[in-house]
Residue frames as a rotation matrix with the C-alpha (Angstrom) as fourth column:
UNK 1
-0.615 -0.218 0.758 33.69
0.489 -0.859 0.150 -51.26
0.619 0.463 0.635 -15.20
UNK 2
0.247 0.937 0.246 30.43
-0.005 -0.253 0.967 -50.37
0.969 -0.240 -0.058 -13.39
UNK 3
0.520 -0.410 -0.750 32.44
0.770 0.605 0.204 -51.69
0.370 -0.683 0.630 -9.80
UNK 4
-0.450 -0.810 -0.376 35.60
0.856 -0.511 0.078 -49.50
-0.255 -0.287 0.923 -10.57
UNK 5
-0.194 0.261 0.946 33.03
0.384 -0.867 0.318 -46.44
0.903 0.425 0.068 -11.33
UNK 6
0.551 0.533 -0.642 31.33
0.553 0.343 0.759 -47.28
0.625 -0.773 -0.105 -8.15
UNK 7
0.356 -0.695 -0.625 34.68
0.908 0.101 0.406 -47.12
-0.219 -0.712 0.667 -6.01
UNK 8
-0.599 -0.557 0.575 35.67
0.663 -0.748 -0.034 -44.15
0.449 0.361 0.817 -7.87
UNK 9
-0.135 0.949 0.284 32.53
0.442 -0.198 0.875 -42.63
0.887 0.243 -0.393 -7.11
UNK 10
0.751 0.658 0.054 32.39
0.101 -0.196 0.975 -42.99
0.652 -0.727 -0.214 -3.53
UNK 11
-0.190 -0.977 -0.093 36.39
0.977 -0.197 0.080 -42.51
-0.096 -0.075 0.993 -2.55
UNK 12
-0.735 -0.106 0.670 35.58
0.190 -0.980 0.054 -38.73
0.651 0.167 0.740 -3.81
UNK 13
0.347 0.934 0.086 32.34
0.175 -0.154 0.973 -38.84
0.921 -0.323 -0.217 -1.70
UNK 14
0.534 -0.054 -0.844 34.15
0.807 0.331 0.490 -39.57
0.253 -0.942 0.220 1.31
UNK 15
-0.622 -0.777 -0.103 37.07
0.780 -0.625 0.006 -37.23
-0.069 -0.076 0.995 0.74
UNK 16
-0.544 0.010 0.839 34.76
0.147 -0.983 0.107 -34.51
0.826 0.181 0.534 -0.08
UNK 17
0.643 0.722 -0.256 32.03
0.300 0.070 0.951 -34.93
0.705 -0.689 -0.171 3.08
UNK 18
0.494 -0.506 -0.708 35.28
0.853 0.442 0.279 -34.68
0.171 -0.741 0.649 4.95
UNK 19
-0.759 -0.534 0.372 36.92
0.615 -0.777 0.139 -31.71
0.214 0.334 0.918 3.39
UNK 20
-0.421 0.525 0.740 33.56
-0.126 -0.841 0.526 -29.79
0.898 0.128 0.420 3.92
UNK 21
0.756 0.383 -0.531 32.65
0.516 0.151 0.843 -30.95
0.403 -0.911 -0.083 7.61
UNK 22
-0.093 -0.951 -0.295 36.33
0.961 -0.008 -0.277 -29.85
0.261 -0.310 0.914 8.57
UNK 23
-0.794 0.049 0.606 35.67
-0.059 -0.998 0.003 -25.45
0.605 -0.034 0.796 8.50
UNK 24
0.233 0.945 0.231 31.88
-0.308 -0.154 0.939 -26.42
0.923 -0.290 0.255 9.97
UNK 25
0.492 0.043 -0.870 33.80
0.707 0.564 0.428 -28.24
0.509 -0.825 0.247 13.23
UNK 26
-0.377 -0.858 -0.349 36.71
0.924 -0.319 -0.212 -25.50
0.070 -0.403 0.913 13.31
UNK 27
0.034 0.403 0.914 34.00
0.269 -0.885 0.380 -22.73
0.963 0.233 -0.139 12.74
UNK 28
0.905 0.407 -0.126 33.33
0.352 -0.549 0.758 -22.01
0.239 -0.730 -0.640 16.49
UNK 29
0.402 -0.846 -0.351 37.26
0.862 0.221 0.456 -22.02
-0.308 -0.486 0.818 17.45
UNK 30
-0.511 -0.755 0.411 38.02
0.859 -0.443 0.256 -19.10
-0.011 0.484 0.875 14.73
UNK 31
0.253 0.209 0.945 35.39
0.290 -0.948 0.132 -17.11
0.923 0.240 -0.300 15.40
UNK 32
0.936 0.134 -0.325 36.95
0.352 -0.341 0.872 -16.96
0.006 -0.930 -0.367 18.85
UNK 33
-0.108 -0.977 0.181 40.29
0.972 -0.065 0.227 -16.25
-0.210 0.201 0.957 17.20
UNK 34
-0.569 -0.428 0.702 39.46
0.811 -0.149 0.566 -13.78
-0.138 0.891 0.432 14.63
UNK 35
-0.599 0.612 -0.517 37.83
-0.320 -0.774 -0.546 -10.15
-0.734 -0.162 0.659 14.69
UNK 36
0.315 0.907 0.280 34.88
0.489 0.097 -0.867 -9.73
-0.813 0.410 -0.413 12.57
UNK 37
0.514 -0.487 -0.706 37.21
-0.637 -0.768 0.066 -6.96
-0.574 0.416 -0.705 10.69
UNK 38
-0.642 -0.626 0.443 39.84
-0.211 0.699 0.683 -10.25
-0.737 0.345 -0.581 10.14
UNK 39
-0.344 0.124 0.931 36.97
0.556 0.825 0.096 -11.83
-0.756 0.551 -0.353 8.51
UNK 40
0.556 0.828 -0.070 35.95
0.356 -0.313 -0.880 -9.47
-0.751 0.464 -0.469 6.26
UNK 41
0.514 -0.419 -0.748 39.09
-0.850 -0.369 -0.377 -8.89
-0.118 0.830 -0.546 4.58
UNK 42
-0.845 -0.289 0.450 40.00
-0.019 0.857 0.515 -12.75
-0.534 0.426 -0.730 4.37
UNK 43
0.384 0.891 0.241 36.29
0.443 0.052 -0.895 -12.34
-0.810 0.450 -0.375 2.22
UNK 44
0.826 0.206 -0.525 37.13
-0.247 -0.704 -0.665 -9.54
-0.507 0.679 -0.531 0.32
UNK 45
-0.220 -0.961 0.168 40.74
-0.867 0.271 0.419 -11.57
-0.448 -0.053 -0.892 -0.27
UNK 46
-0.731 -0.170 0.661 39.29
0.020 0.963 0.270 -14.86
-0.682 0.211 -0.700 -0.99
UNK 47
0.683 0.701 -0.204 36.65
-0.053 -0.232 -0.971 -13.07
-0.728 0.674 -0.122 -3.75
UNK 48
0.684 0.060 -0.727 39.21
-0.305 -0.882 -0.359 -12.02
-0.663 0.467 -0.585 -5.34
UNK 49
-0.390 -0.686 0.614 41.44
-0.562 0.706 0.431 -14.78
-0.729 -0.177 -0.661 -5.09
UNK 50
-0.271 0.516 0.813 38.97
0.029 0.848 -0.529 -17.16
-0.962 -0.120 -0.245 -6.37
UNK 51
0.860 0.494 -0.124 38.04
-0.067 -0.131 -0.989 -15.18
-0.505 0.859 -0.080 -9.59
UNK 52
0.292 -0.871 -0.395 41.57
-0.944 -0.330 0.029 -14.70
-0.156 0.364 -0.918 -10.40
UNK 53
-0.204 -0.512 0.835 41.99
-0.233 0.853 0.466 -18.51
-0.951 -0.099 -0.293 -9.98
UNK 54
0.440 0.686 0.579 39.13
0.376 0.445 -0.813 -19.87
-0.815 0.576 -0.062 -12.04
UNK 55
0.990 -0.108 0.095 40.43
0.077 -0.160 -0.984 -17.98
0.121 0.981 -0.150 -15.16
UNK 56
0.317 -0.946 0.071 44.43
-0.742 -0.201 0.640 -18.50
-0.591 -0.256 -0.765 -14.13
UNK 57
-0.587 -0.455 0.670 44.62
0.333 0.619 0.712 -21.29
-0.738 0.640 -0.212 -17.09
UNK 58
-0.508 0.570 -0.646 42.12
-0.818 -0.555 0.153 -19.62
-0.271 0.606 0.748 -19.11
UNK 59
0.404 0.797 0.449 40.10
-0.772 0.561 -0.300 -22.75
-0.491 -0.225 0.842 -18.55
UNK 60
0.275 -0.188 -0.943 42.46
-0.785 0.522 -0.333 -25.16
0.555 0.832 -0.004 -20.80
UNK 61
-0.769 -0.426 0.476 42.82
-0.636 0.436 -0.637 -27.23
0.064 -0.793 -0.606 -17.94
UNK 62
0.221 0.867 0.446 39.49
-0.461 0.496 -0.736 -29.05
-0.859 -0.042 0.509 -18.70
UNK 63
0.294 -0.341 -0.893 41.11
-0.824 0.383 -0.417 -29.81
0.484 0.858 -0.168 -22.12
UNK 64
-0.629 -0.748 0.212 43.60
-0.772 0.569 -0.282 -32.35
0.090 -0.342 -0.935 -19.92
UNK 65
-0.424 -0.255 0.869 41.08
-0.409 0.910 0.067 -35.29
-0.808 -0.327 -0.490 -19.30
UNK 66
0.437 0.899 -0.008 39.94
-0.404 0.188 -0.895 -35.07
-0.804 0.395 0.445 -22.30
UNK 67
0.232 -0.842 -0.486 43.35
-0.945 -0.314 0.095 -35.39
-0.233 0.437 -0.869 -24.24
UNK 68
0.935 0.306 0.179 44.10
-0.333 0.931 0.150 -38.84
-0.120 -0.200 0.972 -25.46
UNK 69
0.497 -0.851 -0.169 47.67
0.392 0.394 -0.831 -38.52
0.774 0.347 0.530 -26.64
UNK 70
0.428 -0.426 -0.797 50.45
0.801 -0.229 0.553 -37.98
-0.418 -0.875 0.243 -23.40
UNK 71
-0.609 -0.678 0.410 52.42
0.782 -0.601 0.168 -35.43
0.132 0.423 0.896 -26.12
UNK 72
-0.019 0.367 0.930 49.47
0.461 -0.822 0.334 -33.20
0.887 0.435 -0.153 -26.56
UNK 73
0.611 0.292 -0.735 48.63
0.704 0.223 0.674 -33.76
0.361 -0.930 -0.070 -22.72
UNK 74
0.002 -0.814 -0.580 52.08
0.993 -0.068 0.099 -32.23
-0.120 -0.576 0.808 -21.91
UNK 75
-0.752 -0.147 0.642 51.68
0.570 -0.634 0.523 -29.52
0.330 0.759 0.561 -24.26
UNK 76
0.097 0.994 0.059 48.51
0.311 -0.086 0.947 -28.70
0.946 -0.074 -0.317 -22.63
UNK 77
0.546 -0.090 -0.833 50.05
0.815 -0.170 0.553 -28.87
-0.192 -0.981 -0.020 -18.75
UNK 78
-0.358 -0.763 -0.538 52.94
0.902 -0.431 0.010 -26.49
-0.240 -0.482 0.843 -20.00
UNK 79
-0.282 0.669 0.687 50.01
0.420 -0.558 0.716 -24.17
0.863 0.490 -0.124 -21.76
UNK 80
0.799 0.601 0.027 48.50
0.155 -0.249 0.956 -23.99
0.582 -0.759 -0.292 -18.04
UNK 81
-0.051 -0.619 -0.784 51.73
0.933 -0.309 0.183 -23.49
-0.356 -0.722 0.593 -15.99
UNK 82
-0.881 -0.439 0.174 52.90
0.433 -0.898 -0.075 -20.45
0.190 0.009 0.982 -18.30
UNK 83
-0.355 0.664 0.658 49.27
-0.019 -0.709 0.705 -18.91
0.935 0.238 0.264 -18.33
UNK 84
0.728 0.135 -0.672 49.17
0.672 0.055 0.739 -19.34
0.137 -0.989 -0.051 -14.26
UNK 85
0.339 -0.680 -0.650 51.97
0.886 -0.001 0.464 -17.83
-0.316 -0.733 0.602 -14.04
UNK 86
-0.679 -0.468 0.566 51.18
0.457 -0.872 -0.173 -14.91
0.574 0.142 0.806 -15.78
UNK 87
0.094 0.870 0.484 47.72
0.003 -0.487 0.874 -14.37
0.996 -0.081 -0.048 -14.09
UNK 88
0.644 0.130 -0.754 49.88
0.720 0.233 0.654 -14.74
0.261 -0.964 0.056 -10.84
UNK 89
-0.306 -0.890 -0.338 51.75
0.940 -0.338 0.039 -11.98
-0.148 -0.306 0.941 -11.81
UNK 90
-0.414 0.474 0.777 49.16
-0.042 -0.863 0.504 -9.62
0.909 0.176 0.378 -13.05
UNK 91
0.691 0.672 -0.266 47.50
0.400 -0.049 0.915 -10.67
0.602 -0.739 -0.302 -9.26
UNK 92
-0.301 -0.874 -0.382 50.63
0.934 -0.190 -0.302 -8.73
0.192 -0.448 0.873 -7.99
UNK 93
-0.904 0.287 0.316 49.76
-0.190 -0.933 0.304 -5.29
0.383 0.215 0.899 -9.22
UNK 94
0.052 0.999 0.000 46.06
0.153 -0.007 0.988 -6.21
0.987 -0.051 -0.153 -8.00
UNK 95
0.404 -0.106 -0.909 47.44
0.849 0.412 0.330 -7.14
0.340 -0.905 0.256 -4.61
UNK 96
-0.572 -0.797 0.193 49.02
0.800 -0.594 -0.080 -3.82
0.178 0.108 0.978 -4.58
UNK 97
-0.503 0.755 0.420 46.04
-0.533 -0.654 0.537 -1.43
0.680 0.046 0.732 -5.35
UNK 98
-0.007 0.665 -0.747 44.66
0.214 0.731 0.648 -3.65
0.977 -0.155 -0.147 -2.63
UNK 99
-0.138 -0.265 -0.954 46.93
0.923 -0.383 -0.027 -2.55
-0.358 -0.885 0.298 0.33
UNK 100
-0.954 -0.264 0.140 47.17
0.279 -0.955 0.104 1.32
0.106 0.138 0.985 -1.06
UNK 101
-0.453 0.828 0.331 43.21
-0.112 -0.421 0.900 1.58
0.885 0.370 0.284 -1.90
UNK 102
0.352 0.923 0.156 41.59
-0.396 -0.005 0.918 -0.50
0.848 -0.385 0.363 0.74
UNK 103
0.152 -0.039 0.988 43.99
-0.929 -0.346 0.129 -0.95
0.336 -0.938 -0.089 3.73
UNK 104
0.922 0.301 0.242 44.23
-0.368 0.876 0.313 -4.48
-0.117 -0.378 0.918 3.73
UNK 105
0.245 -0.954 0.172 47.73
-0.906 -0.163 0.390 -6.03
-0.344 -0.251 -0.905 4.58
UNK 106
-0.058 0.172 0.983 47.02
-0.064 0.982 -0.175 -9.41
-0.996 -0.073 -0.046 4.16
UNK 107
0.746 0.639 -0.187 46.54
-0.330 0.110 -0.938 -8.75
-0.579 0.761 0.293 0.40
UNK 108
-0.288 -0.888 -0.358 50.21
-0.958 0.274 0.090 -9.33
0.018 0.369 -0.929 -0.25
UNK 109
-0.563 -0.343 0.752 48.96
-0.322 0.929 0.183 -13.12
-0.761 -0.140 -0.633 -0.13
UNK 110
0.636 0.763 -0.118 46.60
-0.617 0.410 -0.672 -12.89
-0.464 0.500 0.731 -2.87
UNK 111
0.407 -0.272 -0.872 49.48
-0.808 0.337 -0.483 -13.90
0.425 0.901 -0.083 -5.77
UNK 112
-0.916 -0.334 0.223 50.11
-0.402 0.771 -0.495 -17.04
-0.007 -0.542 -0.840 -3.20
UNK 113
-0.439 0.817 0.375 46.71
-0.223 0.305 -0.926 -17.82
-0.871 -0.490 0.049 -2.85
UNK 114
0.373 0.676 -0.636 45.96
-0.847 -0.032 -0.531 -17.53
-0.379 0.737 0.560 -6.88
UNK 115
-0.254 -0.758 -0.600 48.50
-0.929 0.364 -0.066 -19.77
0.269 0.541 -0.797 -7.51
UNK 116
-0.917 0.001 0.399 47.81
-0.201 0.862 -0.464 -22.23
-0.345 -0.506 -0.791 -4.98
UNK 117
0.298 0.938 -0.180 43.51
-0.504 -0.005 -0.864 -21.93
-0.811 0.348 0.471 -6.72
UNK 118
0.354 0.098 -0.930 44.93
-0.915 -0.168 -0.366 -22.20
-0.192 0.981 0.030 -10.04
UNK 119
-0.549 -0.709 -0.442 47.50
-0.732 0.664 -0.155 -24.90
0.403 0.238 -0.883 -9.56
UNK 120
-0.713 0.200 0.672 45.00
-0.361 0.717 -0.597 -26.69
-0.601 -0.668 -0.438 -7.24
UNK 121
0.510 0.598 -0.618 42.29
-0.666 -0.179 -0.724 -26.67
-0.544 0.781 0.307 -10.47
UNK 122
0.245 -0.574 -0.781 44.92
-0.962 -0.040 -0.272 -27.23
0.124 0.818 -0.562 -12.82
UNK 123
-0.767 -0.564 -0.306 46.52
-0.503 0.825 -0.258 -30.52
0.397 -0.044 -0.917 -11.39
UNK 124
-0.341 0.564 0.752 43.14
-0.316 0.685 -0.656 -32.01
-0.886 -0.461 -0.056 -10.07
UNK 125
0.652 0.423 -0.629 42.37
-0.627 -0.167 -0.761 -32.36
-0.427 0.891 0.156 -13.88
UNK 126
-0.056 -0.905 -0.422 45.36
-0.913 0.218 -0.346 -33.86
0.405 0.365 -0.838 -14.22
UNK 127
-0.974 0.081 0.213 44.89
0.014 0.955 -0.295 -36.79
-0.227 -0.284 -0.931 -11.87
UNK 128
0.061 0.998 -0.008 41.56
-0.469 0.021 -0.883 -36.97
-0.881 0.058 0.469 -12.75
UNK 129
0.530 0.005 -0.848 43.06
-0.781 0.394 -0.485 -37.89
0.332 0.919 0.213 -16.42
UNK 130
-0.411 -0.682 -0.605 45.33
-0.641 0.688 -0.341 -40.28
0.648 0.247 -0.720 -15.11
UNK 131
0.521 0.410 -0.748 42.34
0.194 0.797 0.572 -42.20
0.831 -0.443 0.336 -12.68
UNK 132
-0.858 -0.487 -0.166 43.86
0.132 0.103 -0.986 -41.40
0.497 -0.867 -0.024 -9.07
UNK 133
0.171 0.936 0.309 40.79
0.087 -0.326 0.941 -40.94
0.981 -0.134 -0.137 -7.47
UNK 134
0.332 -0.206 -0.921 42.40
0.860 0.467 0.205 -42.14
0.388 -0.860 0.332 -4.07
UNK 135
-0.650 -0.659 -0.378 44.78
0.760 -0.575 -0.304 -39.62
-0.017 -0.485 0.875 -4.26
UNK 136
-0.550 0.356 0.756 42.36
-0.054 -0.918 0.393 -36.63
0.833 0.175 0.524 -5.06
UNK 137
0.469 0.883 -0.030 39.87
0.154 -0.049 0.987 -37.93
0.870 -0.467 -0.159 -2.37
UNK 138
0.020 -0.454 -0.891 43.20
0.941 -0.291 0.170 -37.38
-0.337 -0.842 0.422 0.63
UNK 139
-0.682 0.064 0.729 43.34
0.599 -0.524 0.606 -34.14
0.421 0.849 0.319 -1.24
């Protein structure tokens, strides 16, 4: 038990050291890509994005590894699809007053971007209940 915690343990270590070295190598390349303007409305985009994820299941997605029966489990994943998928449609109308108010084109990707927050939340919980660690650490 103590072994297969171990391995679990350090499989996510690796995957995450990796996943966060990855923006810190490609940092010099984009800032020769991207205005300073670019970045400030992928900022003001990925604020908004981000809050809209975090509450795009209304947090019942922490419920999943905690779930011991597979019926409730399900009952629980299709709880978090429909409530993603309304807080990706209310991030429409946001994405909207986004280009009209503050000029930003790019905002037409928020309800692509909440989804992809919410669902990316939503279904690491999920393998997390079912022990994939491998797969979350390529992830």
């Amino acid at each position: 038990m103590k072994a297969g915690l171990l391995r679990a343990t350090l499989t996510l270590l690796t995957g995450s050291v990796l996943a966060h070295a990855l923006p810190l190598l490609l940092g010099p390349l984009l800032t020769r890509l991207y205005t300073p303007q670019d970045f400030g409305q992928f900022a003001l985009l990925w604020a908004v994005a981000t809050n809209l994820a975090v509450v795009g299941c209304a947090r019942y997605e922490f419920a999943l590894p905690l779930e011991k029966s597979p019926g409730r489990a399900s009952v629980l994943m299709a709880l978090c699809a429909h409530l993603l998928l309304a807080m990706t449609t209310t991030s429409v109308a946001i994405a909207a007053v986004l280009v009209l108010w503050q000029g930003t084109p790019v905002a037409w990707l928020l309800p692509l971007a909440v989804l992809a927050g919410g669902a990316t939340q939503w279904l690491t919980l999920w393998t997390t209940r079912s022990q994939r660690f491998g797969l979350l650490s390529m992830a």
